[in-house]
PyMOL commands that place a pseudoatom at each C-alpha (Angstrom):
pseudoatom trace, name=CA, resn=UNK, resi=1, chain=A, elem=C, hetatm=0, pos=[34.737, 1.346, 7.932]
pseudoatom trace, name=CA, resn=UNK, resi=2, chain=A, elem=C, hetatm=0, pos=[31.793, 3.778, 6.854]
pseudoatom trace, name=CA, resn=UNK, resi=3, chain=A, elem=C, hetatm=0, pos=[34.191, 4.376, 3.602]
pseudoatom trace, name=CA, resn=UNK, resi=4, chain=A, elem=C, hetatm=0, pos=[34.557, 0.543, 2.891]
pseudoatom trace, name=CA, resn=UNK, resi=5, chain=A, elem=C, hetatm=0, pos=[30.652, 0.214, 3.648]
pseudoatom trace, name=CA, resn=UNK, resi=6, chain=A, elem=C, hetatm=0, pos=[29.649, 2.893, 0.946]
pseudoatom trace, name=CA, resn=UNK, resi=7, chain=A, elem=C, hetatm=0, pos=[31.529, 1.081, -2.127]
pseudoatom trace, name=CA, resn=UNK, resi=8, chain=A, elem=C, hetatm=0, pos=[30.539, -2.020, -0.859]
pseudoatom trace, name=CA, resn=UNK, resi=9, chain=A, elem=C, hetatm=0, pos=[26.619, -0.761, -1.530]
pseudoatom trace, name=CA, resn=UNK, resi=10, chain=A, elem=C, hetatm=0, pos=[27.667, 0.704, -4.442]
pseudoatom trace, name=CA, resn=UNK, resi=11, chain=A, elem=C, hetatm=0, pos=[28.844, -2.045, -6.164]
pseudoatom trace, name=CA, resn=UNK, resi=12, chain=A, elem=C, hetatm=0, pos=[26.181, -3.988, -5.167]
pseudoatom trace, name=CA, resn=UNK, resi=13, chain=A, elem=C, hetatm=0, pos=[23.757, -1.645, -6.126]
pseudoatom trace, name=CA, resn=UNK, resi=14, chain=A, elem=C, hetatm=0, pos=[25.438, -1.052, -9.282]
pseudoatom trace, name=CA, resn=UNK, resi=15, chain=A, elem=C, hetatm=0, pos=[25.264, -4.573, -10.214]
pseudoatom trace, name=CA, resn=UNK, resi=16, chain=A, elem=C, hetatm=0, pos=[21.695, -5.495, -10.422]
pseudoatom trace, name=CA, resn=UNK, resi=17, chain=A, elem=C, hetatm=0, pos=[19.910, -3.089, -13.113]
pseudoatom trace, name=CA, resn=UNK, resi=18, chain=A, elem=C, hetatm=0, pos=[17.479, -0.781, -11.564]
pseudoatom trace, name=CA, resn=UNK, resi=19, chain=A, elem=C, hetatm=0, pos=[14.191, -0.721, -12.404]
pseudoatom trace, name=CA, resn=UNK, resi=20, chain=A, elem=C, hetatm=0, pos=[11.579, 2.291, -12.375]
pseudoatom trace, name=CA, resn=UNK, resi=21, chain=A, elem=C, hetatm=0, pos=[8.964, 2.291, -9.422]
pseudoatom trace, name=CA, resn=UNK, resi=22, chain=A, elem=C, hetatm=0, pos=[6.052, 4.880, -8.599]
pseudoatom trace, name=CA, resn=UNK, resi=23, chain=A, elem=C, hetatm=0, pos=[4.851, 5.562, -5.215]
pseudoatom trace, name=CA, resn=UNK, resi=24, chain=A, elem=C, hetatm=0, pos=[4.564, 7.810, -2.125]
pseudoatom trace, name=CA, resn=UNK, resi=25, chain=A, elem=C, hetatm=0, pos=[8.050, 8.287, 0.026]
pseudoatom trace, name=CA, resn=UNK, resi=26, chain=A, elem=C, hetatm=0, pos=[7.992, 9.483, 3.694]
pseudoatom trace, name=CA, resn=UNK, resi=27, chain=A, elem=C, hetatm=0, pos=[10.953, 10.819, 5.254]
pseudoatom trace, name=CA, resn=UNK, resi=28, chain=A, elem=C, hetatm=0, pos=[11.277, 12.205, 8.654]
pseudoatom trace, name=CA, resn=UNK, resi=29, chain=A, elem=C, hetatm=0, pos=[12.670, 11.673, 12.386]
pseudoatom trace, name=CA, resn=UNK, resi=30, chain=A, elem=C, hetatm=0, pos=[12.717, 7.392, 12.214]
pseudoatom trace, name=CA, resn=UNK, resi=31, chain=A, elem=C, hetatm=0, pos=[11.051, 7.105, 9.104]
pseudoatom trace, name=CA, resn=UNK, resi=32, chain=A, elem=C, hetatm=0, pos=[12.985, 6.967, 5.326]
pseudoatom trace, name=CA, resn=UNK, resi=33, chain=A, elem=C, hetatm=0, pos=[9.993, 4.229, 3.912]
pseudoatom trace, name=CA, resn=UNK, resi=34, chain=A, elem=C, hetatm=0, pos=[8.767, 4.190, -0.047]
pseudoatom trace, name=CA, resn=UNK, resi=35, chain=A, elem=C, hetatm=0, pos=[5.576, 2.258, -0.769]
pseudoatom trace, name=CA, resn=UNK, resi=36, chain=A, elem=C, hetatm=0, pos=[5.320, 1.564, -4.377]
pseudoatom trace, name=CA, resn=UNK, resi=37, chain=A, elem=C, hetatm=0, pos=[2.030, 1.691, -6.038]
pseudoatom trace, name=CA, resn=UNK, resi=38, chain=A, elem=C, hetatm=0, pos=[2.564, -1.937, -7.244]
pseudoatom trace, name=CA, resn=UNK, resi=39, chain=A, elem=C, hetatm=0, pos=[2.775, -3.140, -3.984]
pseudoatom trace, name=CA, resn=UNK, resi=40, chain=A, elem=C, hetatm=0, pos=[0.737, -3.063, -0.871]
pseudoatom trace, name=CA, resn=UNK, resi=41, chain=A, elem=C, hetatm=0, pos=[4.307, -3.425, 1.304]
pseudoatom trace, name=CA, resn=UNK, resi=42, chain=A, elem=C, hetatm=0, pos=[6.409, -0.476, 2.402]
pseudoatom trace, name=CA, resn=UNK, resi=43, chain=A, elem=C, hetatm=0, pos=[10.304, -1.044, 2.143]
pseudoatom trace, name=CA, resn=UNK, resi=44, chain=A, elem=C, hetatm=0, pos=[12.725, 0.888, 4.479]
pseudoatom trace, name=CA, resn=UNK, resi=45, chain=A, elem=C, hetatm=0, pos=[14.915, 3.256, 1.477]
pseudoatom trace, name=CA, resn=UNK, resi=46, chain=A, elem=C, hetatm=0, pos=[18.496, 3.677, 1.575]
pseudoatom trace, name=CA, resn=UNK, resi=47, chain=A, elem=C, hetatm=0, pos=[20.069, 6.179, -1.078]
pseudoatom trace, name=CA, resn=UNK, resi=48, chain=A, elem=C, hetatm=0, pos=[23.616, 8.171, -1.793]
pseudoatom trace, name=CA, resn=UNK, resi=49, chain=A, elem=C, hetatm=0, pos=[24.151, 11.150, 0.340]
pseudoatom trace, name=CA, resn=UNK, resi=50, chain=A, elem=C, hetatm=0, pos=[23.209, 13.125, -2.607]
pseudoatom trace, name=CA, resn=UNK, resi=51, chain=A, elem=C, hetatm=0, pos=[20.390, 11.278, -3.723]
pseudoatom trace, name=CA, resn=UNK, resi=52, chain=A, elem=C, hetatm=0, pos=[18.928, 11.753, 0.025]
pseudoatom trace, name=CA, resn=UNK, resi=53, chain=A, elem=C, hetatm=0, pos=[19.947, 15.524, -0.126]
pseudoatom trace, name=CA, resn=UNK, resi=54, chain=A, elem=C, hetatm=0, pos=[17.938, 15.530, -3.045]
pseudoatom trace, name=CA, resn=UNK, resi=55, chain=A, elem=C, hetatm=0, pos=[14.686, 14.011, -2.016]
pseudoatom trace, name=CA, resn=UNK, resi=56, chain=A, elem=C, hetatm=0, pos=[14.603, 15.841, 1.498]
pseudoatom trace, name=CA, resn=UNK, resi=57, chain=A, elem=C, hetatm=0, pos=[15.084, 19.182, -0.868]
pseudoatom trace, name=CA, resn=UNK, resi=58, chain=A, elem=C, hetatm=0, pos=[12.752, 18.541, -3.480]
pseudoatom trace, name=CA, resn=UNK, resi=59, chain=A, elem=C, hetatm=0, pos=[10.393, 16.628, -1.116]
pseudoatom trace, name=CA, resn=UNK, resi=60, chain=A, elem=C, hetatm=0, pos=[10.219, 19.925, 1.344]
pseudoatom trace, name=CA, resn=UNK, resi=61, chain=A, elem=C, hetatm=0, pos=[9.255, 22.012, -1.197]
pseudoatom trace, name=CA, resn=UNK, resi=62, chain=A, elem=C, hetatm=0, pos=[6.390, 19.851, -2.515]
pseudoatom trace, name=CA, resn=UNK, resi=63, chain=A, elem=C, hetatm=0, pos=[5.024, 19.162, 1.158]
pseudoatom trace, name=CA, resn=UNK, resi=64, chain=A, elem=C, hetatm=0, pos=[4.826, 20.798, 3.943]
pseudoatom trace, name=CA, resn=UNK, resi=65, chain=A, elem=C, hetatm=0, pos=[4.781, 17.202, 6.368]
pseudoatom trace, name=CA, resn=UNK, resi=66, chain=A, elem=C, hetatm=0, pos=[7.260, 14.942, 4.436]
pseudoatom trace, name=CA, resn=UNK, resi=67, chain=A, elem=C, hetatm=0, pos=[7.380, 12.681, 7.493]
pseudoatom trace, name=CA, resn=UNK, resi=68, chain=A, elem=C, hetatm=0, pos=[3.459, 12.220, 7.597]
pseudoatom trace, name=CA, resn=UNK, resi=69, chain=A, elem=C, hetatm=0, pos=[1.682, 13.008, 4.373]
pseudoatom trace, name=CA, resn=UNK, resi=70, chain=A, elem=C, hetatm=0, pos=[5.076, 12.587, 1.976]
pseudoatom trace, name=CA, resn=UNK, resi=71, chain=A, elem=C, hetatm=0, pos=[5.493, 13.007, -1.813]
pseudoatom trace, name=CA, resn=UNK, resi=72, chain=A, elem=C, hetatm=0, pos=[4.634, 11.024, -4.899]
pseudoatom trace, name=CA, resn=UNK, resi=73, chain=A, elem=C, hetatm=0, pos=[7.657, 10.000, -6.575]
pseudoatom trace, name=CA, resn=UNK, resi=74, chain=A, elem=C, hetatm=0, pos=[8.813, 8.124, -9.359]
pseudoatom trace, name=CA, resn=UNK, resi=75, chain=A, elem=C, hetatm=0, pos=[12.527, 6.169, -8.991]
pseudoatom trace, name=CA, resn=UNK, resi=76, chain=A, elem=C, hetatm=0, pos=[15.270, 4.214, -10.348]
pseudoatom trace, name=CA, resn=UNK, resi=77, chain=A, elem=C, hetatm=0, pos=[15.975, 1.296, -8.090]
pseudoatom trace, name=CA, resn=UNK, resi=78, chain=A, elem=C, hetatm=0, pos=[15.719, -1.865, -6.351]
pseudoatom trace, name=CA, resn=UNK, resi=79, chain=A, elem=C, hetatm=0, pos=[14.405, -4.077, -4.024]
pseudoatom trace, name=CA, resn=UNK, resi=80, chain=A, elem=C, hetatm=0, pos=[17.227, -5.203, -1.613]
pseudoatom trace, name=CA, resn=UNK, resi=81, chain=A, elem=C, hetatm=0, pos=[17.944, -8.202, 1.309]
pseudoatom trace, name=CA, resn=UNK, resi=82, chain=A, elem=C, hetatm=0, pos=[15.408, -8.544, 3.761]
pseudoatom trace, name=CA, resn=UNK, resi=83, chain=A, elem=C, hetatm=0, pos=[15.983, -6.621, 7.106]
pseudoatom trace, name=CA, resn=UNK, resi=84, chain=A, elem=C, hetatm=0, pos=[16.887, -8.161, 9.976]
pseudoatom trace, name=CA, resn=UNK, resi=85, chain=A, elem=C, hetatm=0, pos=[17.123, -7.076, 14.216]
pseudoatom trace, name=CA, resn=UNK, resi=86, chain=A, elem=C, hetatm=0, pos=[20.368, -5.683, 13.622]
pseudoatom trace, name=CA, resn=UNK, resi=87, chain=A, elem=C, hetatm=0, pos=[19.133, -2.382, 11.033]
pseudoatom trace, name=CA, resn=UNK, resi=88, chain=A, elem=C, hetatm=0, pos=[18.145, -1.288, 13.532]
pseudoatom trace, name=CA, resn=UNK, resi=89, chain=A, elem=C, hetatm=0, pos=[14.329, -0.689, 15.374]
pseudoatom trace, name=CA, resn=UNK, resi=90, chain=A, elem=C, hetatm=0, pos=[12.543, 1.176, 12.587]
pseudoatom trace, name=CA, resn=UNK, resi=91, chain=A, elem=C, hetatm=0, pos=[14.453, -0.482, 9.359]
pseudoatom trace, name=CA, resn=UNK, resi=92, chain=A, elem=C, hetatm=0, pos=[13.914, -4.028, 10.872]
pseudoatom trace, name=CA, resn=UNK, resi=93, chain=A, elem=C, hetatm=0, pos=[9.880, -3.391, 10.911]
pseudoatom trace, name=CA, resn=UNK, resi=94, chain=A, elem=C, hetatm=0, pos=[10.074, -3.440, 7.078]
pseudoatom trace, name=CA, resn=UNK, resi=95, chain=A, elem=C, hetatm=0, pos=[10.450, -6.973, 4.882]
pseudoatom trace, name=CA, resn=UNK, resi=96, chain=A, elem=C, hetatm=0, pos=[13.252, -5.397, 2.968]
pseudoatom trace, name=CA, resn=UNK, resi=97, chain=A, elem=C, hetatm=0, pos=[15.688, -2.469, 2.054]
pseudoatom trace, name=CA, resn=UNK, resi=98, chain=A, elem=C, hetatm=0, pos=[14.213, -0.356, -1.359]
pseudoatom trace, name=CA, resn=UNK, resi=99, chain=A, elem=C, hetatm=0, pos=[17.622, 1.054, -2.924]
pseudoatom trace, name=CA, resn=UNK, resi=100, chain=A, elem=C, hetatm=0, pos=[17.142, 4.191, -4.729]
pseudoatom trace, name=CA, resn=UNK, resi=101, chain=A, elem=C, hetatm=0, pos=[19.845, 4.614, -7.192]
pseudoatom trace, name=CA, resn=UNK, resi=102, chain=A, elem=C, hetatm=0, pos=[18.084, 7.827, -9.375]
pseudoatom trace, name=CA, resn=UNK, resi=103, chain=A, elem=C, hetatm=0, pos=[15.328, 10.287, -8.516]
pseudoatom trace, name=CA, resn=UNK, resi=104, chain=A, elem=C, hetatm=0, pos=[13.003, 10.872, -11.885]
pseudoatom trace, name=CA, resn=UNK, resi=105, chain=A, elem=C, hetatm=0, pos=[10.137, 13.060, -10.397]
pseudoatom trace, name=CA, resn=UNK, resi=106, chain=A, elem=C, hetatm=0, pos=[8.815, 14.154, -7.216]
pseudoatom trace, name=CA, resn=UNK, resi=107, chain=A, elem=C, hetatm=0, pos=[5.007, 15.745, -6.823]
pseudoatom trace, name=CA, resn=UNK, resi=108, chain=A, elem=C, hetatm=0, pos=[2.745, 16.225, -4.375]
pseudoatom trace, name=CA, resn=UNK, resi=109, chain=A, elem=C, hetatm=0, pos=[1.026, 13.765, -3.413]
pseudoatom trace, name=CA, resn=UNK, resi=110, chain=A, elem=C, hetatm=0, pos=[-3.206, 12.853, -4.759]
pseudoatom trace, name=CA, resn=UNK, resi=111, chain=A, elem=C, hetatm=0, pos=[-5.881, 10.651, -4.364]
pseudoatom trace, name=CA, resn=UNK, resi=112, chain=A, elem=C, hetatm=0, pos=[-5.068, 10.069, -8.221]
pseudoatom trace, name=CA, resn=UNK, resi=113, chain=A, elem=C, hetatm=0, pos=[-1.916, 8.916, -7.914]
pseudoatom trace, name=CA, resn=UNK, resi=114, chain=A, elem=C, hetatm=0, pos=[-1.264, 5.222, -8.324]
pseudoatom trace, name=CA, resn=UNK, resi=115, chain=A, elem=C, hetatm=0, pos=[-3.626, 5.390, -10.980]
pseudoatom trace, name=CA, resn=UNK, resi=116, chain=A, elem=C, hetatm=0, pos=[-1.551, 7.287, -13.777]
for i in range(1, 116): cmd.bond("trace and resi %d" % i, "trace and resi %d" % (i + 1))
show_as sticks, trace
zoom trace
C-alpha cells in the first residue's frame, strides 16, 4: 500500500509544473511546515525520502533549532489539496499540503530574508 501510495504522489506531483518559492521551513517532532515569503499562510510539506533526507541534513547544519527557528530556503514545488481530519492532528491545522519536488538553497535564516 505505502508502495502504491508513493507513485501515486509522484505522478501527481509530476504532473503539475513546479514552481520556485522562497521562505523559512521548520522541521521537527510534529512539525514539517514551509511558509513562503509570498504568503502570510504556512502549508504542512511533504517531500521524497531523499528530498527530506536532504533538508533535515542541510537544514541541521545551517541551524542549530530546525524545529523552532528553521532555515531560509528556496524550492521547486507546489501547492497541493487542502488537508482534511484524516492527515492527521498537526497536517490537518494547515489549509493545504506544500509539495516539494527540488531543494535549490538552504541558509540560515535573517531578518532580511523575504526581502531579497
Amino acid at each position: 500500500m505505502k508502495i502504491f501510495a508513493a507513485i501515486l504522489w509522484m505522478l501527481l506531483v509530476s504532473s503539475a509544473a513546479a514552481e520556485t518559492f522562497r521562505g523559512h521551513l521548520f522541521i521537527g517532532p510534529e512539525n514539517e511546515t514551509f511558509y513562503p515569503c509570498e504568503n502570510s499562510k504556512g502549508y504542512w510539506f511533504l517531500a521524497p525520502n531523499k528530498v527530506q533526507s536532504h533538508l533535515v541534513a542541510e537544514g541541521l547544519k545551517k541551524s542549530s533549532a530546525l524545529s523552532e527557528q528553521g532555515v531560509f530556503v528556496e524550492l521547486a514545488g507546489k501547492v497541493g489539496r487542502k488537508t482534511k481530519t484524516s492527515d492527521g492532528d498537526y497536517a490537518s491545522t494547515y489549509p493545504a499540503f506544500f509539495h516539494i519536488q527540488k531543494v535549490i538553497s538552504i541558509s540560515e535564516v535573517s531578518k532580511s530574508d523575504c526581502q531579497r
